[in-house]
C-alpha positions in Angstrom: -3.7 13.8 12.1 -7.1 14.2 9.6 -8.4 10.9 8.6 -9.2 11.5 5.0 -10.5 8.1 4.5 -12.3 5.8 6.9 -13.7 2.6 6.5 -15.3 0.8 9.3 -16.2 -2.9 9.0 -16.5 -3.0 5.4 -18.0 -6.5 3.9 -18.1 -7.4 1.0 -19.8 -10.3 -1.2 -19.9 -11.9 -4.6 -23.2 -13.8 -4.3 -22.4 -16.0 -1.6 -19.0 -15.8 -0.7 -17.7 -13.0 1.4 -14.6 -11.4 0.0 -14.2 -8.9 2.7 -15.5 -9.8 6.2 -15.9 -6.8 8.2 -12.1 -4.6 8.0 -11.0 -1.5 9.3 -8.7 1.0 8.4 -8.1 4.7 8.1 -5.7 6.8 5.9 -4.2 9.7 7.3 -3.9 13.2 5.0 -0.2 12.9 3.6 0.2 9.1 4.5 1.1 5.9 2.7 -1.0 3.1 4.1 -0.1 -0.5 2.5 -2.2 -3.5 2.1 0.0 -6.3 1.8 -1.0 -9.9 1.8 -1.4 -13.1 -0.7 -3.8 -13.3 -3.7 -7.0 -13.3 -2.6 -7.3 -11.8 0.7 -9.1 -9.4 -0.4 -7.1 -5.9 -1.0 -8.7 -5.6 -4.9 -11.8 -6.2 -4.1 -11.4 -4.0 -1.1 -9.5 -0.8 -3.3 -12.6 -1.7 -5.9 -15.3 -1.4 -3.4 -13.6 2.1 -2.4 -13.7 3.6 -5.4 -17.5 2.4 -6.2 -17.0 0.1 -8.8 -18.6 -2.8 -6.2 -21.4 -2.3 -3.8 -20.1 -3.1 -0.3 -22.9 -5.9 1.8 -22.3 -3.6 4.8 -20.3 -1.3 6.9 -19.2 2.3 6.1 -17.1 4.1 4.1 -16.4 7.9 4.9 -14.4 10.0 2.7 -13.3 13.8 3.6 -15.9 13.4 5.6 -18.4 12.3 3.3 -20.2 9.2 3.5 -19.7 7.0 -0.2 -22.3 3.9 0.2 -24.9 5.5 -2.2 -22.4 7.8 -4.6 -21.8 6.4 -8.0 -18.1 5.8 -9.2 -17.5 8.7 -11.4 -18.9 11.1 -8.4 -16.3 9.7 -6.3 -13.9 10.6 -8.7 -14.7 14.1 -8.8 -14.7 14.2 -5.0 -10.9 13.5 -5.0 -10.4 9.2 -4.5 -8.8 8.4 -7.6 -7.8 4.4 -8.4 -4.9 3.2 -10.8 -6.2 -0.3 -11.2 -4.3 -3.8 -11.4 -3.3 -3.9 -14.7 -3.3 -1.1 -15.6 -6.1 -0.6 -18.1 -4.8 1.9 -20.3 -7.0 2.6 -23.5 -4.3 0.8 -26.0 -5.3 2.5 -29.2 -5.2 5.4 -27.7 -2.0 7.9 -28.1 -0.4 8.8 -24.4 -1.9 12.3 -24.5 -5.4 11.0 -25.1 -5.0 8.9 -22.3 -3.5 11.4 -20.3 -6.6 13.7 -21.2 -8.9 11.3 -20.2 -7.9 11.4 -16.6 -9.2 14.8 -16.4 -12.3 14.1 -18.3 -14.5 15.3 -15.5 -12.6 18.7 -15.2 -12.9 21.7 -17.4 -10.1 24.0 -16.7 -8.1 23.8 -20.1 -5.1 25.4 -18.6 -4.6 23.6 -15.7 -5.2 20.5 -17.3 -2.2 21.6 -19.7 0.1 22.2 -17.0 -0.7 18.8 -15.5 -0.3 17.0 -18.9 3.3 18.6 -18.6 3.6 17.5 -15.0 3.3 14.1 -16.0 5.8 14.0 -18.7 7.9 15.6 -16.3 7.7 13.0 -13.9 7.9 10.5 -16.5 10.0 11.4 -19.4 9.3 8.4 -21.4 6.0 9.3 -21.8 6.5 12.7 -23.3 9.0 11.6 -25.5 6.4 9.1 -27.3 3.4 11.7 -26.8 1.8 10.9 -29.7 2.4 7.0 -29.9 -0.3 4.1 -29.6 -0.4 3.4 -25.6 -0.7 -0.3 -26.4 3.4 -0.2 -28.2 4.3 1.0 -24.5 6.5 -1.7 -22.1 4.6 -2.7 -18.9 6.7 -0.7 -17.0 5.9 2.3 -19.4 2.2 1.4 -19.0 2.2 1.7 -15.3 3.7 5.8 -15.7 0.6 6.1 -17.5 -1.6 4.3 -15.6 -0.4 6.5 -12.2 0.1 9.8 -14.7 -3.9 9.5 -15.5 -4.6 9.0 -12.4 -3.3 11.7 -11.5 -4.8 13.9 -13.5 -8.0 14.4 -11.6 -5.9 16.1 -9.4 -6.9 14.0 -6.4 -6.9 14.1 -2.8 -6.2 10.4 -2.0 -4.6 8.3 -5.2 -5.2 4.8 -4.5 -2.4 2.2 -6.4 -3.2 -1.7 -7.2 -0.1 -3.3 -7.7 2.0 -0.8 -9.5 4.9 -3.2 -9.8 3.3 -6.3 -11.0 5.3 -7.6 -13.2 8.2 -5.2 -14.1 11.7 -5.4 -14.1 13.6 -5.3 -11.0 14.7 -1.1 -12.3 11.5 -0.4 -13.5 10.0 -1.2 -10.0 12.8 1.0 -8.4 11.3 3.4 -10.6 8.1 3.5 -9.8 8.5 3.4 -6.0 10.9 5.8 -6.6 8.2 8.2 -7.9 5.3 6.9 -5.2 7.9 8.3 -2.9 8.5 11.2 -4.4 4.8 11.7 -4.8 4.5 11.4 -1.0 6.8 14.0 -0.5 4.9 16.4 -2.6 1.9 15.9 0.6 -0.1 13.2 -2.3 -2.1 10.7 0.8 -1.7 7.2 -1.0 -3.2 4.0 -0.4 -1.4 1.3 -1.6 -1.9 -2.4 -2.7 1.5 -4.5 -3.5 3.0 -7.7 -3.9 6.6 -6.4 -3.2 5.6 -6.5 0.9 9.4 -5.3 1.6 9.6 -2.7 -0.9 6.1 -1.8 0.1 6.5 -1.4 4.0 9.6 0.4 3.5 7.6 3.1 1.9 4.3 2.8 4.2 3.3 5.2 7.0 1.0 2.1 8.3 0.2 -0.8 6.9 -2.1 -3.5 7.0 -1.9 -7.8 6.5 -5.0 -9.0 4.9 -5.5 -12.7 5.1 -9.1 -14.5 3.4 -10.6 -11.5 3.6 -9.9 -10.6 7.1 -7.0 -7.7 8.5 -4.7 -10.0 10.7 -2.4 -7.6 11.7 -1.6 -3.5 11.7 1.2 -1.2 12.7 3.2 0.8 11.1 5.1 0.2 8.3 8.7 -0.5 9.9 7.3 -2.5 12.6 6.0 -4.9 10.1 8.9 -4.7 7.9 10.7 -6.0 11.0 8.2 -8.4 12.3 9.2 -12.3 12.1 5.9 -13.8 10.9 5.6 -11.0 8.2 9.0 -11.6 7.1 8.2 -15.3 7.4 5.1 -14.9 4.8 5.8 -12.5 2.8 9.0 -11.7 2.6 10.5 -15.4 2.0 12.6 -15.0 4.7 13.4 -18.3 7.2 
């Protein structure tokens, strides 16, 4: 398999402190790779650092076989890495078709953005039902279609989620890992960050544990589902 993305003992500071000590990782064209672990390990910071809104200390980042250290966030966008952040960060005031349109705000082709507009109601109903209403009215659940429905629409090459189900309902969650899974079976690569570790590895290709900064363990997704000390930590399990 093509490594779309490949990061090689990425570190990462905030002044003095060392959020990310030297990880890692690769994602595979057509993959889901997890990063599961606790607050604070680090998988934010490290999806943040990806997508060029943080400077990494050191190491290497290499996407579709470009290197990223010196290429400025909204370049990286338009190379194909697109990031649906923890909470979501919708523009509120906004209808759901502006903020739609924004996710495509570095492409120009009118009718294809169209069609991908209509793509997005179509995976998310909801949202073209209230088109034209303030983003800001929208449940948390309904925020998170649009968050992942913007996101989309840079039509991108590796879609990288921060928690989609933070904080939804135990349907609405369904819902949305219902549509990350359908998404991988459309060939979308996906990195993903999530608290929900079992509903998570279920989904995952490969996954990753992050602990203080630091991947502790790797394997595939099934083999950690199944793994005591996983289920131990993170899935509350004796």
């Amino acid at each position: 398999m093509t490594a779309l993305l490949k990061v090689e003992d990425l570190k990462v500071a905030y002044g003095k402190i060392e959020a990310v000590k030297g990880i890692s990782f690769e994602v595979n064209e057509g993959e889901i790779v997890c990063l599961v672990g606790t607050n604070g390990a680090g998988k934010t910071t490290t999806l943040r650092t990806l997508s060029g809104l943080i400077k990494p200390k050191s190491g290497s980042i290499t996407f579709d076989g470009q290197p990223l250290a010196a290429v400025p966030a909204h370049k990286i966008v338009s190379l194909g890495l697109a990031h649906s952040p923890e909470g979501r960060h919708i523009f509120p005031r906004l209808t759901i078709a502006e903020n739609l349109q924004l996710g495509a705000f570095l492409r120009t082709d009118k009718e294809g953005i169209e069609a991908d507009v209509q793509r997005a109601y179509e995976m998310f109903p909801i949202l073209g039902e209230r088109r034209k209403q303030a983003a800001g009215t929208l449940s948390g659940g309904e925020q998170q279609m649009l968050a992942m429905g913007r996101a989309l629409m840079s039509r991108p090459k590796l879609l990288m989620l921060d928690e989609p189900s933070m904080g939804l309902s135990p349907l609405m969650m369904q819902k949305i890992m219902a549509t990350i899974k359908e998404l991988k079976s459309t060939g979308m690569t996906i990195l993903l960050v999530e608290q929900n570790a079992q509903a998570a590895l279920s989904l995952s290709d490969s996954a990753h544990v992050m602990e203080i900064g630091k991947i502790v363990l790797s394997g595939t997704g099934r083999d950690l589902l199944h793994n005591e000390d996983v289920r131990k930590a993170y899935l509350g399990e004796d």
